[in-house]
N, C-alpha and C positions, 0 to 999 in steps of 0.2 A: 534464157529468158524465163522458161518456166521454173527453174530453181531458185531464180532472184525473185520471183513473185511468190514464190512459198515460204523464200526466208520471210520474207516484208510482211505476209499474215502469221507467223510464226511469230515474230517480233512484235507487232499489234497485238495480239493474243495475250503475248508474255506480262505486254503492259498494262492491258487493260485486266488483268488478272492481279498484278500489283496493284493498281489505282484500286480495286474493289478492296483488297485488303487491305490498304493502307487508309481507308475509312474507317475500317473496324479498328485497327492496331497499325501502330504507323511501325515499331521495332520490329513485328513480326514479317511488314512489308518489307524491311532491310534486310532482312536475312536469308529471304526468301529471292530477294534481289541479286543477293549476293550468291547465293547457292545460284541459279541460274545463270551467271555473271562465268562463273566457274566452268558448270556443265557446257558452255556454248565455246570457253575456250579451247576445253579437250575436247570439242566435238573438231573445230577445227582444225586441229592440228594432227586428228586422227586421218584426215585424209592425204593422202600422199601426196607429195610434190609433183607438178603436171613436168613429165617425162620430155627430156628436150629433144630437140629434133638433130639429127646427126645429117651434118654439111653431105653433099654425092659427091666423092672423089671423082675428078676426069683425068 
């Protein structure tokens, strides 16, 4: 719960940090979009796969 509410203000942030740029310079918001587009990919994938759970033999 608490990590999905920190992605959602992280995300909010990210956008509303574009939208201010993209007032000034709309190209500079693309790229800056895209660079972040990027870093959130490798952030995810940087964390391991959740570890499966092994059946109890009887």
């Amino acid at each position: 719960m608490r990590t999905t509410l920190l992605n959602l203000l992280e995300f909010l942030f990210a956008l509303t940090v574009l939208a201010g740029v993209a007032l000034v310079y709309v190209p500079a918001a693309l790229i800056l979009g895209g660079l972040a587009g990027v870093v959130a990919v490798e952030r995810a994938l940087s964390h391991p796969p959740p570890a499966s759970r092994k059946e109890a033999r009887s």
